[in-house]
C-alpha positions in Angstrom: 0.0 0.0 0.0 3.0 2.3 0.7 4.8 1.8 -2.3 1.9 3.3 -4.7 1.7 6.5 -2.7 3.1 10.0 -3.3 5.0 11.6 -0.6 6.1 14.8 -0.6 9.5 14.0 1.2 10.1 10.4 -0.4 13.3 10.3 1.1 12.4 10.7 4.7 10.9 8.4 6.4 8.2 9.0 10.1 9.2 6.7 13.0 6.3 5.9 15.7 7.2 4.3 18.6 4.0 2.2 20.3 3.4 -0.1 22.9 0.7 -2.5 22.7 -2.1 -1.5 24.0 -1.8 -4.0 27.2 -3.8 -3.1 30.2 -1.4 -2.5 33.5 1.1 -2.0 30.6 0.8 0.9 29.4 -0.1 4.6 30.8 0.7 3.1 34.3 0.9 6.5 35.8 -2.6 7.2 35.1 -3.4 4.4 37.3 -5.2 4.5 39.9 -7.2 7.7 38.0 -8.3 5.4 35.5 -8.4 1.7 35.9 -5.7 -0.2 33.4 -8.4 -0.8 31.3 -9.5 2.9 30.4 -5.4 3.5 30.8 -5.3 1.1 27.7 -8.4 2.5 25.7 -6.7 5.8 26.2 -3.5 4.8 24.9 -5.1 3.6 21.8 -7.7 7.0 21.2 -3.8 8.5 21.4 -2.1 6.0 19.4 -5.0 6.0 16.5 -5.0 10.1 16.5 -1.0 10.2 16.1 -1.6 7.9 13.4 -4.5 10.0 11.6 -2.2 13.0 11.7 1.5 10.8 10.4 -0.4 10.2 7.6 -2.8 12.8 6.7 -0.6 15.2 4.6 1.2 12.0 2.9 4.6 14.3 3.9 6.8 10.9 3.9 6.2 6.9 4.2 5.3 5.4 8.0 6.7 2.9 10.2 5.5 2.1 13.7 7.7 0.4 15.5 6.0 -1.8 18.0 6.9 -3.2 21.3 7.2 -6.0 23.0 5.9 -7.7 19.2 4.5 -6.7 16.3 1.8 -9.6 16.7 -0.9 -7.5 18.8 -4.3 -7.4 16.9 -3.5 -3.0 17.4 -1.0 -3.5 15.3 -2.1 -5.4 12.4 -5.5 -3.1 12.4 -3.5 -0.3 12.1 -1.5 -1.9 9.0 -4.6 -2.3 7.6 -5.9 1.0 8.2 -3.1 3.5 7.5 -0.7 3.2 4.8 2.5 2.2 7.4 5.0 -0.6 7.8 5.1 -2.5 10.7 9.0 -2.7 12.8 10.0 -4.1 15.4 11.8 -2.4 18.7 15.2 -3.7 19.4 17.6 -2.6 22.4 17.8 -3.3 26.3 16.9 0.6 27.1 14.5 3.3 24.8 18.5 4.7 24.2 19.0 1.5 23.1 15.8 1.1 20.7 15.9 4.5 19.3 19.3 4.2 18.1 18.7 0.9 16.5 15.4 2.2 15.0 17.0 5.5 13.3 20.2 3.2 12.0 17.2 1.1 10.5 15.9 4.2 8.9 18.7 5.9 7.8 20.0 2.4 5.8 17.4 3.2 3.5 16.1 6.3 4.1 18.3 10.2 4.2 16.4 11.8 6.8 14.7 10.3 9.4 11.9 11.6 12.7 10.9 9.6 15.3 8.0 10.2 17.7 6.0 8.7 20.3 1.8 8.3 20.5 1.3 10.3 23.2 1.5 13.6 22.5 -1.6 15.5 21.1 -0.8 18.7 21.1 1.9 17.8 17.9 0.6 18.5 14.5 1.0 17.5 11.3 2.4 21.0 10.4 5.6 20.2 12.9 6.3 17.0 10.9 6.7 19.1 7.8 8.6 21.8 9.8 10.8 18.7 11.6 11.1 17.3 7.5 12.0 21.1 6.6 14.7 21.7 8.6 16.2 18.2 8.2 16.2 19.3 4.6 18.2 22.6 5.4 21.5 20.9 6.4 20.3 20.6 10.4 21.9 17.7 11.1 19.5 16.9 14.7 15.8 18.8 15.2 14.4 18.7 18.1 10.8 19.5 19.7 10.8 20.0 23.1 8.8 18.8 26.1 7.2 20.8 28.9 8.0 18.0 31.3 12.1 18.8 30.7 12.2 15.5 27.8 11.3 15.6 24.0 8.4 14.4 21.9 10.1 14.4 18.4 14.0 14.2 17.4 15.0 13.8 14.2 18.5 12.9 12.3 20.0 13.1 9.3 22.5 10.2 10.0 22.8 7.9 13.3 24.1 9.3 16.4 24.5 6.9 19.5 26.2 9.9 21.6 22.5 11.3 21.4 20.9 8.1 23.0 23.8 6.3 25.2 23.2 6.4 29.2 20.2 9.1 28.9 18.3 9.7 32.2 15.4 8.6 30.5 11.9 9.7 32.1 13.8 12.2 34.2 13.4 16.1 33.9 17.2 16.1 32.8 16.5 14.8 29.1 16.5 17.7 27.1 19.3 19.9 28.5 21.2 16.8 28.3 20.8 16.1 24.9 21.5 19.8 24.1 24.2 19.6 26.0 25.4 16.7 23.6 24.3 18.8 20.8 26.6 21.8 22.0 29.7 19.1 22.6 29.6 17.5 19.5 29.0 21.0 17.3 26.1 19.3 16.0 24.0 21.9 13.6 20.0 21.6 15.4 16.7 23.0 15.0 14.0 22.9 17.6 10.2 23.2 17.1 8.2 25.2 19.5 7.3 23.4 22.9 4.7 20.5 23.5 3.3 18.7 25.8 2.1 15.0 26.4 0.1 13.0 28.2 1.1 11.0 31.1 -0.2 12.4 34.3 -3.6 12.5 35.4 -3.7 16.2 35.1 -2.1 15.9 31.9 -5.4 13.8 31.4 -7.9 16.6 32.0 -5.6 19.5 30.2 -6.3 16.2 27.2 -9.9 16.8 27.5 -10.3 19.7 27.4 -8.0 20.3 24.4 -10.2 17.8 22.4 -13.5 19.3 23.6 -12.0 22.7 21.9 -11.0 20.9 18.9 -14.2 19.3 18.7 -15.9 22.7 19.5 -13.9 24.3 16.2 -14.5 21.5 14.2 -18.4 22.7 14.8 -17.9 26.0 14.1 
C-alpha cells in the first residue's frame, strides 16, 4: 500500500514508537485515575490520532515500530488502516531502541523523525517543519517537552552519543541532549514546545483540548 503512494519527502521516512495497548502496561501513571483498562483505551484513542495525523498530509512513508511484538491485533488493524509498515523495537533501554530504529531508517532512508503516540498537542504541520529543517542541512531537530524531555527528534545520519546512558523519564532529558548537541558541534533545529500525556492532570488538560478541537470542528 506504501509503495503506490506519493510523498512529498520520499526520502524521509516518520518513526512511531507504540506499545501494545496491554492493560497495566501501558499509561501506568494514570493508574489509579483510571483503571488499566481505560489506561489502555486511552492509549489507543492517542495512538490512532497520532496515526491520523502521520499520515494525513502523505509528507513521507510510516513505520511504527511496535513493542514488545508486532503480533498484537493493534498493530495489524493499524496496518490495515493506515498506509505504514510494521518494525520491530530492538535494544535493552528506549537509548537503546531508538538508536537501533533510526540506524534502520537511515540504511534506507536520508532523513529520518521519530516520535511517540502520546503527544496530542503535535501537529502534522511540525512534521513538515521537523522534515524542513532536516532538509536545510540541520543535522538533529528537536521539539521540546514541557516536562524537561522531548516528543520528536530527528537525524540526518545515526548518532548513539545522542541516545547512550540518557536519564530517560527524568526532567534532565532535554538539557542533556543539548548539551550533547553543543559538545559534538552538531547543527540543530527545535520546534516550539509541546506537551504529552502522562499524568492525570495531563489527562484533563487532554480533555479539554479535544472538547476545543471538537468545538472548532463545529464552528
Amino acid at each position: 500500500m506504501a509503495s503506490i503512494m506519493t510523498y512529498k519527502y520520499p526520502n524521509a521516512v516518520l518513526m512511531i514508537f507504540c506499545k501494545a495497548p496491554i492493560p497495566g502496561q501501558v499509561k501506568t501513571r494514570l493508574i489509579p485515575a483510571l483503571t488499566a483498562e481505560q489506561a489502555a483505551e486511552l492509549h489507543i484513542e492517542l495512538s490512532i490520532k497520532t496515526l491520523q495525523r502521520a499520515t494525513l498530509s502523505n509528507l513521507c512513508p510510516v513505520q511504527l515500530w511496535c513493542t514488545p511484538t508486532t503480533d498484537h491485533v493493534f498493530f495489524s488493524k493499524s496496518k490495515a488502516a493506515y498506509p505504514l509498515v510494521l518494525k520491530q523495537q530492538q535494544g535493552a533501554d528506549l537509548g537503546e531502541r531508538m538508536h537501533h530504529a533510526f540506524c534502520s531508517a537511515l540504511a534506507g532512508y536520508s532523513r529520518a523523525l521519530l516520535m511517540g503516540c502520546d503527544c496530542p498537542s503535535l501537529t502534522d504541520q511540525d512534521l513538515e517543519q521537523a522534515l524542513t529543517a532536516l532538509n536545510q542541512d540541520n543535522e538533529v531537530v528537536l521539539a521540546p517537552a514541557e516536562d524537561g524531555g522531548y516528543v520528536l527528534i530527528g537525524l540526518n545520519q545515526p548518532h548513539p552519543e545522542l541516545f547512550d546512558n540518557m536519564p530517560w523519564g527524568a526532567a534532565r532529558v532535554l538539557d542533556q541532549t543539548r548539551s550533547r548537541i553543543e559538545h559534538y558541534k552538531l547543527r540543530h533545529h527545535e520546534l516550539s514546545e509541546q506537551w504529552d500525556l502522562d499524568t492525570p492532570e495531563d489527562l484533563e488538560r487532554y480533555r479539554a483540548f479535544a472538547l476545543s478541537c471538537m468545538s472548532s470542528d463545529l464552528a
